[in-house]
N, C-alpha and C positions, 0 to 999 in steps of 0.2 A: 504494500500500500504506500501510497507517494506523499511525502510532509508536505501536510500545507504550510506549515512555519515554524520556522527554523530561526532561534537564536544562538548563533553561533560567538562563545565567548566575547558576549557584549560586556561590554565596561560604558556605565554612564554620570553625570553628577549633571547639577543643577548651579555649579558654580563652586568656588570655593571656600564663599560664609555658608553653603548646604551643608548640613550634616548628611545627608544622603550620599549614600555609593550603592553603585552596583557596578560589580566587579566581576568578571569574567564569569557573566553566568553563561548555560549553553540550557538549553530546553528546546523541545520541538513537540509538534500538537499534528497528530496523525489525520491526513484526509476522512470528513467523515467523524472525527473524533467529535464529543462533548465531553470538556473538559471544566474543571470551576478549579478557579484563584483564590484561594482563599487568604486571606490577613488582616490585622487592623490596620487604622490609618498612619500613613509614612512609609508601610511596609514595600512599597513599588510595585502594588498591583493594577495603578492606574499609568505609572510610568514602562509599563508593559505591553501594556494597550497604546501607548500612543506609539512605542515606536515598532509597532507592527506594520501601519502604515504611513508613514515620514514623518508624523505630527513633531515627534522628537528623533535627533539623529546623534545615534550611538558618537560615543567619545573614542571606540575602539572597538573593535569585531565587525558583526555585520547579520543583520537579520536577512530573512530572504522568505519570499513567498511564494511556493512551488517551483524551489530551485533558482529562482529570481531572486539578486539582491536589492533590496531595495535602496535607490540612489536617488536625489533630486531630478535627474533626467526621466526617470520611467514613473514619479510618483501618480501622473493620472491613471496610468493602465494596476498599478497598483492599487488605489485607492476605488478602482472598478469591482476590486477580485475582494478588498477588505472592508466593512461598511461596519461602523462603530457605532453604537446607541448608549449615550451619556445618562449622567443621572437626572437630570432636571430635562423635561419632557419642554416648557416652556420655554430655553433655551433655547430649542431646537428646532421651533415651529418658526417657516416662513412662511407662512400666508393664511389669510384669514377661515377658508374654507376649507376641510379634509383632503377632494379629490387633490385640488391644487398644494398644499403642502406635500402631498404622498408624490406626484409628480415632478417635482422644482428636482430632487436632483437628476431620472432621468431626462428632463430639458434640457438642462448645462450640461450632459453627453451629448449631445446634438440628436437625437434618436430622431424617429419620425412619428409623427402626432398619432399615426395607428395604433403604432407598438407601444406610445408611452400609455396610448389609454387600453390594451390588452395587460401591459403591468399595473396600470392603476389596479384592473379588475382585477386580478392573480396575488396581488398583494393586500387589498382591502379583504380580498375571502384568504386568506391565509391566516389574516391575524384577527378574523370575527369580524368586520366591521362593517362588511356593506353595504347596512342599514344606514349606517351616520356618512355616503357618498358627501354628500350636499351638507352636512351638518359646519354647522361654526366650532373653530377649534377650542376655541376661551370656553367656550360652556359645557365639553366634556368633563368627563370625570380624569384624576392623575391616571388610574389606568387606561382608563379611555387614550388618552393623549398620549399615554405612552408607546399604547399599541397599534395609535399612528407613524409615532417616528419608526418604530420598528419595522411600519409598511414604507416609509420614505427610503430606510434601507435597504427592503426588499425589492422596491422599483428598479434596483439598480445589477438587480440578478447578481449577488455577490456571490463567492466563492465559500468567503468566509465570514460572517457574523461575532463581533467582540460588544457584548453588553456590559460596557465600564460603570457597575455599581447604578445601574440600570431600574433596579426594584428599591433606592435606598429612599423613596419618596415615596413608598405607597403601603398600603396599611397590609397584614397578613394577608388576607385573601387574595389583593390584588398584585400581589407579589407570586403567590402562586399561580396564580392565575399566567403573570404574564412570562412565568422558568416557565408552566407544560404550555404556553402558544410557541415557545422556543423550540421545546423539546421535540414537540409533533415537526416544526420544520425541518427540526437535524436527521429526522425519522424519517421525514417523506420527501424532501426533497436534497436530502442527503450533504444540507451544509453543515460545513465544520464549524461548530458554536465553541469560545471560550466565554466561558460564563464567570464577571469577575464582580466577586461579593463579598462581605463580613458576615452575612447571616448564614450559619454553618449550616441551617437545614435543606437551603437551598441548591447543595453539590449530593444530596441523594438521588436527584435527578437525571446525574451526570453519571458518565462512564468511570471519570476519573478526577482526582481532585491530587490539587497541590497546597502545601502554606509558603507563604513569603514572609521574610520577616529583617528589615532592614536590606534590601534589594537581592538577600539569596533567598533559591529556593530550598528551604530546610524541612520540609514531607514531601513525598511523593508517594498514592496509594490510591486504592479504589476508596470512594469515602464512606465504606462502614469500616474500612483499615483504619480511614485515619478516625474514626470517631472513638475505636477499639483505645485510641491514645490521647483519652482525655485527659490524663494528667499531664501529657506532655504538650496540648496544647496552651496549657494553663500558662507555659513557661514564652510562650508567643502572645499573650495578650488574647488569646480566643479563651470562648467557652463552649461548650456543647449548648444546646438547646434545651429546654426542661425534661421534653420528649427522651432526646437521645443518652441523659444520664439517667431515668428511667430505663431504657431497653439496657445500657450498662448494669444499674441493681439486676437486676432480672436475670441477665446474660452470667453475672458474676454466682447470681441464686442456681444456677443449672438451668433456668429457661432459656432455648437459644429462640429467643424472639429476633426478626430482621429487625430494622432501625427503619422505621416509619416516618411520614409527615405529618399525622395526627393523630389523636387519641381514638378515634373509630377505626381505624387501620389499625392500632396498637390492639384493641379489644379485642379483636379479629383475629390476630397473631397469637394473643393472652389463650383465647378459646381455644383454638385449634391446637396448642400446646397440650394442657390439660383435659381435654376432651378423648 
């Protein structure tokens, strides 16, 4: 299976009154992969995301995307293949009406008015929305609006999809809500999603999970491994979830309950144990 992206021994800072380094790190995220970032803030999981596609440009090494490095000369055919969704949904909105926010980026590819309004359709039904074509953006709900920018991204047939802390504005529900609109896209239409978050329940979703903690990557596991090391992530500034040190007592009691996303999932698990 071919990397979609490849950090190859990047070294980067923010200046030299940053305390921030990251220092020859290497990682790479498999075609196809759903993968979640995990750390708290400082940790360089947003400075990850930018320089996947030029936002930020490595001090040393060299990221690359499906074998491409990424350079200042090639950043638009790059930022075609990578399509980023920030944490503030507001930020991101250019124009007043849905169809036309969901479309503005492929416009500025130059695409042709047919095709841009076939991806309007393919992406407003991808991520729920079809109903709200015509809707005003201001008067959505934060998931609502977020699961526009996420069609803004999708307009642009990325390769690869990077959600930088994406759900950090929206209440529980709608935080799940908008990992499984993710999830089902990396499922069905087979893009490689890096999912980068603090909220640790949100990498059960995912294939594979990492922590960061001052610009290295210090876990690497499927994330019921890394939840297995809740004391160790104690020592990163994370905690488990209420849930997930639950399925830990249990786990530790001889019930091998999975690590769930909520309590009627846990019950479910609980039963079928004992039953």
């Amino acid at each position: 299976m071919a990397k979609a992206l490849e950090y190859r021994d990047v070294s980067f800072s923010y200046g030299e009154e940053s305390a921030f380094r990251m220092e020859h790190l290497n990682f790479s995220v498999e075609e196809g992969e759903f993968v979640a970032v995990l750390g708290h803030n400082g940790s360089g999981k947003s400075t990850l995301a930018r320089l996947a596609n030029g936002l930020l440009v490595p001090d040393g090494g060299e990221v690359a995307v499906f074998g491409t490095t990424v350079t200042q000369k090639n950043l638009f055919d790059i930022r075609r293949q990578v399509g980023i969704v920030f944490q503030n949904p507001d930020s991101q909105a250019v124009a007043s009406i849905v169809e036309d926010d969901v479309a503005f980026g492929a416009e500025n590819v130059g695409l042709p008015r047919e095709e841009i309004g076939e991806r309007i359709e393919f992406a407003l039904r991808a991520v729920g929305m079809e109903e709200y074509r015509t809707a005003t953006v201001s008067r959505l709900s934060g998931g609502q609006k977020q699961r526009v920018a996420i069609a803004g991204v999708l307009a642009l047939r990325p390769k690869i999809m990077i959600l930088d802390e994406s759900t950090a504005m929206l209440d529980p529900r709608g935080r799940r809500e908008i990992v499984e609109v993710v999830k089902e896209l990396n499922k069905r239409e087979g893009i490689t999603v890096l999912l980068i978050t603090h909220f640790m329940e949100e990498a059960l979703l995912c294939s594979r999970a990492v922590v960061m903690n001052r610009g290295e990557i210090v876990m690497q596991d499927t994330p019921e491994g890394i939840f297995r090391r809740g004391e160790e992530l104690v020592t990163y500034n994370l905690a488990l979830p209420r849930i997930g040190e639950i399925c830990n007592r249990l786990r530790a009691g001889g019930m091998e309950v999975p690590y769930t996303l909520g309590v009627d999932a846990l019950a479910e698990e609980i039963a079928k144990c004992v039953s």
